[in-house]
VEXDREN-2710 file (C-alpha; in Angstrom, 1 decimal):
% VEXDREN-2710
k/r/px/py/pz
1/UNK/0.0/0.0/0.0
2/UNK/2.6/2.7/1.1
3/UNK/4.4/1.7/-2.8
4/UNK/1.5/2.6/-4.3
5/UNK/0.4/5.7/-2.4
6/UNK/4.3/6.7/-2.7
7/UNK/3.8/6.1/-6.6
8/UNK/0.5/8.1/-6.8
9/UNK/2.4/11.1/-5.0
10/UNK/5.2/11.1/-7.0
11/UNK/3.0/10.8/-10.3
12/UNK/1.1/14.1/-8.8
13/UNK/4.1/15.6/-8.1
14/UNK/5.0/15.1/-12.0
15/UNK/2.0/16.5/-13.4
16/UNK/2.3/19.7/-11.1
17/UNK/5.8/20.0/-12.8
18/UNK/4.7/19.5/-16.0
19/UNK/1.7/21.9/-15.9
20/UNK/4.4/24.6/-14.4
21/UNK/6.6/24.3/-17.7
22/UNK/3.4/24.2/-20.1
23/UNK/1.2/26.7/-18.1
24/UNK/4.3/29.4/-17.1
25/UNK/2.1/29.2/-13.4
26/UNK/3.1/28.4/-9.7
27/UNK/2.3/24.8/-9.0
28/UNK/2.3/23.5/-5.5
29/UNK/1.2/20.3/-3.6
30/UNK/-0.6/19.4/-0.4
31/UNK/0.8/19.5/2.9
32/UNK/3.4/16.3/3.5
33/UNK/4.6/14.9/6.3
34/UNK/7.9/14.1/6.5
35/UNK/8.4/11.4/4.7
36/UNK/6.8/12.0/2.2
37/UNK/9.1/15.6/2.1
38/UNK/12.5/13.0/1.9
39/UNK/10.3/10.9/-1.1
40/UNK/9.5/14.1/-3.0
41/UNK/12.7/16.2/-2.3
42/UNK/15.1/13.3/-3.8
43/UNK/13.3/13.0/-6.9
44/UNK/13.0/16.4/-7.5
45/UNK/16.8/16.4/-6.9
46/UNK/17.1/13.7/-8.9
47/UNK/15.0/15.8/-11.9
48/UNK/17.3/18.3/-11.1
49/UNK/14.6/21.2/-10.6
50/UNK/15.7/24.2/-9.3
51/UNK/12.4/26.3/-10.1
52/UNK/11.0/25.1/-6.3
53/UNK/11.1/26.0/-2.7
54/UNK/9.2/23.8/0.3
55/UNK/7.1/25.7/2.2
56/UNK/5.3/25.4/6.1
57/UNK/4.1/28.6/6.8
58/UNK/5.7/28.8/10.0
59/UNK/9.9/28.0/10.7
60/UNK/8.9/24.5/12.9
61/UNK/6.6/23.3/10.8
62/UNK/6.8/19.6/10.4
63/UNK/4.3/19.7/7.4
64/UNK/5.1/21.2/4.0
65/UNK/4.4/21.6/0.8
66/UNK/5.9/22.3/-2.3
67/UNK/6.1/24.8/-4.5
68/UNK/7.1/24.7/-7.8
69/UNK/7.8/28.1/-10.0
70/UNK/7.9/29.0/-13.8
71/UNK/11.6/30.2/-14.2
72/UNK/10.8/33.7/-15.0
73/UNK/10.0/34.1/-11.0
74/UNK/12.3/34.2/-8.2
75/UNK/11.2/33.3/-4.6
76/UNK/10.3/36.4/-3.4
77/UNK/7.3/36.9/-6.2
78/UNK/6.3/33.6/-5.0
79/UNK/6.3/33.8/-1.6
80/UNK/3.7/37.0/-2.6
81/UNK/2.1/35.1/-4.3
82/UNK/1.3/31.9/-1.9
83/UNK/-0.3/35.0/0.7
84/UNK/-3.8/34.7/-2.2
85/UNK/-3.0/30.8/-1.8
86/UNK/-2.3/29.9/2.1
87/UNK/-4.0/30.9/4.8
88/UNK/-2.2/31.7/8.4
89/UNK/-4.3/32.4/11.3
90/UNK/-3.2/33.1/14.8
91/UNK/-5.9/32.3/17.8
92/UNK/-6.3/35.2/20.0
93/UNK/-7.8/33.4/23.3
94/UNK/-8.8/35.9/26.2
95/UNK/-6.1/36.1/29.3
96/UNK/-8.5/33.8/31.3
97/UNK/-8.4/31.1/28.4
98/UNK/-4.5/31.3/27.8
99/UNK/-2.9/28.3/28.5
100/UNK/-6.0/26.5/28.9
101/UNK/-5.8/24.3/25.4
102/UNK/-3.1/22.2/24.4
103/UNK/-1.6/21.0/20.6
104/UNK/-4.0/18.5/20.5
105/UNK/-6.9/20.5/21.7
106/UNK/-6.3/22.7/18.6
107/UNK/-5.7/19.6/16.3
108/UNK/-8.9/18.0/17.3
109/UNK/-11.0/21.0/17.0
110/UNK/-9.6/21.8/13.1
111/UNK/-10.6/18.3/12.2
112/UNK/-13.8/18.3/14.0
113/UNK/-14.8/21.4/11.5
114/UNK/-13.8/18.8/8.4
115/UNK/-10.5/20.1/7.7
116/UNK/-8.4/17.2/6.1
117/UNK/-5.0/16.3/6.6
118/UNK/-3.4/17.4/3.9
119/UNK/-4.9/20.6/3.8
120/UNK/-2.8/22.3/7.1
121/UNK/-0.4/22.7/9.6
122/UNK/-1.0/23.4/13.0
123/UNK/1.5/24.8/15.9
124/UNK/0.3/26.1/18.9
125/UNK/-2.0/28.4/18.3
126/UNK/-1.2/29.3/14.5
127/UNK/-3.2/27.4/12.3
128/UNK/-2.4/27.3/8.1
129/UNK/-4.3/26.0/5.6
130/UNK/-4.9/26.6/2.1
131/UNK/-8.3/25.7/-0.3
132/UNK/-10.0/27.2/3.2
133/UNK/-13.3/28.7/2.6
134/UNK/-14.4/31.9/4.1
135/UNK/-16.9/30.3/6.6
136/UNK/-14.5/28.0/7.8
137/UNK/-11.8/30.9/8.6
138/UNK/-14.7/32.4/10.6
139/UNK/-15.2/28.9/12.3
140/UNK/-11.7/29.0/13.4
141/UNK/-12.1/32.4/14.7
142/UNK/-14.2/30.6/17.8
143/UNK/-12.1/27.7/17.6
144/UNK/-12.5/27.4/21.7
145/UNK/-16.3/27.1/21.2
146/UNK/-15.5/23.5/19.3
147/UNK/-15.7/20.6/21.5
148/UNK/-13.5/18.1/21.2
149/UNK/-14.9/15.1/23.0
150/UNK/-12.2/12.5/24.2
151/UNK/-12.9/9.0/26.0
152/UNK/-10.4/8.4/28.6
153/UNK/-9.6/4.8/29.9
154/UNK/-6.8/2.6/30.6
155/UNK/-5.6/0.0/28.8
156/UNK/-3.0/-2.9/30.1
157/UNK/-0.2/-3.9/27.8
158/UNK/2.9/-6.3/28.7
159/UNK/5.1/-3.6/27.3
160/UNK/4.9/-0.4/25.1
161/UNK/6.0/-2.0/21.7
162/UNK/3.4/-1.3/19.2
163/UNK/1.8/-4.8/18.2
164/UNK/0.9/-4.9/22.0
165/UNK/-0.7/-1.2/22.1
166/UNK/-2.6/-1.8/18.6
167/UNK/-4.6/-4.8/19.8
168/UNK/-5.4/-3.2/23.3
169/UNK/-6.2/-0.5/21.3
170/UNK/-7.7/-2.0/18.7
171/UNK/-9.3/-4.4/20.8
172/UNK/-8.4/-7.3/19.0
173/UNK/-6.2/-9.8/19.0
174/UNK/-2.1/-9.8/18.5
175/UNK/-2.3/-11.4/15.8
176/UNK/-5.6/-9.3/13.8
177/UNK/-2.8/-6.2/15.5
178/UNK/0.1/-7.3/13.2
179/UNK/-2.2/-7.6/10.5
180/UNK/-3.8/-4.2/10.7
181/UNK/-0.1/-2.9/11.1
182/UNK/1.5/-4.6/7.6
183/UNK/-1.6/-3.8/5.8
184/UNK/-0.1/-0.3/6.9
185/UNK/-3.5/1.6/8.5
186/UNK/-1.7/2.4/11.8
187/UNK/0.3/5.8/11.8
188/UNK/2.3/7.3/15.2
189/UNK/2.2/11.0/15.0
190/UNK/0.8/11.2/11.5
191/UNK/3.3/9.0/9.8
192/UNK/2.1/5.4/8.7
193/UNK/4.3/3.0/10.5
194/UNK/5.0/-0.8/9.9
195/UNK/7.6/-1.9/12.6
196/UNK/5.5/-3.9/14.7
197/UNK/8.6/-3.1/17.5
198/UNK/8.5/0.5/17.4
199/UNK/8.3/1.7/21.4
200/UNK/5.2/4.2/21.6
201/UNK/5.8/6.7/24.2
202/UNK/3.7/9.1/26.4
203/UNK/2.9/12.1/24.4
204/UNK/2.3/10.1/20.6
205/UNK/-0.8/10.2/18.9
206/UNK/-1.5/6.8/17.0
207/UNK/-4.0/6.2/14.2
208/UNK/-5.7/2.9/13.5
209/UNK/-7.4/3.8/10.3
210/UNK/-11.2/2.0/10.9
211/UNK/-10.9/2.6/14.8
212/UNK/-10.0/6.1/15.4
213/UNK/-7.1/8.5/16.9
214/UNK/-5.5/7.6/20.2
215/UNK/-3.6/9.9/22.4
216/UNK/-1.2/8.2/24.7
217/UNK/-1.6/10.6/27.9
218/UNK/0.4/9.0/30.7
219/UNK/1.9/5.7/32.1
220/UNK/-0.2/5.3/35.1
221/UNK/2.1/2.3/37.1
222/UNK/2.2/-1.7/36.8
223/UNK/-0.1/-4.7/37.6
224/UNK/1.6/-7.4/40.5
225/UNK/2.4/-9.1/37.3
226/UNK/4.7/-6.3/35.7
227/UNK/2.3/-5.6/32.7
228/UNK/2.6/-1.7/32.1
229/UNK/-1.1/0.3/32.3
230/UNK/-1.5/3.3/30.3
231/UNK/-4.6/6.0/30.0
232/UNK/-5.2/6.3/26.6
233/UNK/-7.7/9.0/25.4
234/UNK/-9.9/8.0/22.1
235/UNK/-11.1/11.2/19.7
236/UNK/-14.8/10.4/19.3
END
C-alpha cells in the first residue's frame, strides 16, 4: 500500500511539474509529512529542478508543501504570491483562556470542523491552511467554542512495543494487530508505521485507520504481574 500511495504522490508531483513548464504558473502540492518531504525532495533532486522552494508557513513546521515556479520568478514573487493561496491564522484566546488548550486540543478542534489532513499545519495556536473557505476561517475564529470530546480509559499492555498497544487498542487480537499494522492503516504521529517493534511513548498520537485516533496521555504504574497500564484517550 505505502508503494503505491508513494507512486501516486510522485506521479502528482509530475504532473504539477509539468503543468508549471506548459502553463508558465506556480504549481504547488498538499501539505506532506515528513516522509513524504524526503520521497518528493530526492526525486526532484534527482530531476534536477531548481524552479521550487518547500514551504510550512511557519519555521517549525513539520508539514510542508511544495512549491514549484515557472523560471521567469524568483522566490520572493512567490512567496507574494502563496499569501492569495495559504492561509495563516493566529488564535487570539482571552487572558483567562490562555494556557488552557493544548496542541492537540487545537488539532482536534480543526478536524472536528472537516478540515483534512493534507490541507494544514497546525503549531500552537497558529493554524495554516490553504483551499480554506471563508466560513471555515470564521469557524476558526471561535475555535474554543468546538468541542472536542475524548474517551479516557486505561488500557494494560505487557510492554509499550506497538503490536501490543494496537490490539489493546484496537481491541483485538495480536495477531488481527500485526495484521492491521502490515496492511499499513496504523500511523504514530501522523506517519504510517510498519515496525510492529517500534516503542510508543507518552505524548504520541497513534491512528488505527477503521478505529480512530489515540492519544497516549500518561503511564499510570504496573499490575503485580509487571504488565505496564497506560490512560489512553480516544477522539470520538
Amino acid at each position: 500500500m505505502k508503494e503505491k500511495d508513494d507512486k501516486i504522490l510522485l506521479a502528482q508531483v509530475s504532473d504539477k511539474i509539468e503543468m508549471c513548464e506548459n502553463k508558465n504558473k506556480i504549481e504547488y502540492t498538499d501539505f506532506l509529512d515528513l516522509a513524504q518531504i524526503e520521497l518528493v525532495q530526492n526525486y526532484i533532486d534527482k530531476l534536477k529542478i531548481e524552479n521550487y522552494m518547500s514551504y510550512g508557513g511557519f519555521e517549525q513546521a513539520e508539514r510542508k508543501m511544495f512549491v514549484i515556479y515557472p523560471e521567469k520568478f524568483n522566490s520572493t514573487v512567490v512567496e507574494k504570491n502563496l499569501a492569495s493561496i495559504v492561509k495563516i491564522v493566529r488564535i487570539q484566546l482571552p487572558d483567562e483562556l490562555k494556557g488552557k488548550y493544548t496542541h492537540r486540543d487545537y488539532l482536534g478542534a480543526v478536524i472536528k470542523l472537516g478540515v483534512k489532513g493534507e490541507k494544514f499545519d497546525i503549531s500552537g495556536a497558529k493554524f495554516v491552511g490553504y483551499n480554506i473557505d471563508g466560513l471555515l476561517i470564521e469557524k476558526i475564529d471561535n475555535l474554543r467554542t468546538v468541542e472536542v470530546r475524548r474517551e479516557e480509559r486505561d488500557i494494560i499492555v505487557s510492554s509499550l512495543r506497538l503490536d501490543n498497544v494496537i490490539s489493546e487498542l484496537a481491541r483485538c487480537s495480536r495477531n488481527k494487530a500485526l495484521d492491521i499494522i502490515n496492511m499499513e492503516r496504523v500511523f504514530v504521529n501522523f506517519q504510517c508505521e510498519t515496525k510492529k517493534t517500534k516503542q510508543i511513548k507518552t505524548g504520541d498520537m497513534v491512528t488505527i485507520r477503521g478505529k480512530g485516533r489515540f492519544y497516549i496521555k500518561e503511564l499510570v504504574g504496573q499490575t503485580k504481574s509487571g504488565r505496564v497500564i497506560v490512560k489512553i484517550e480516544k477522539f470520538v
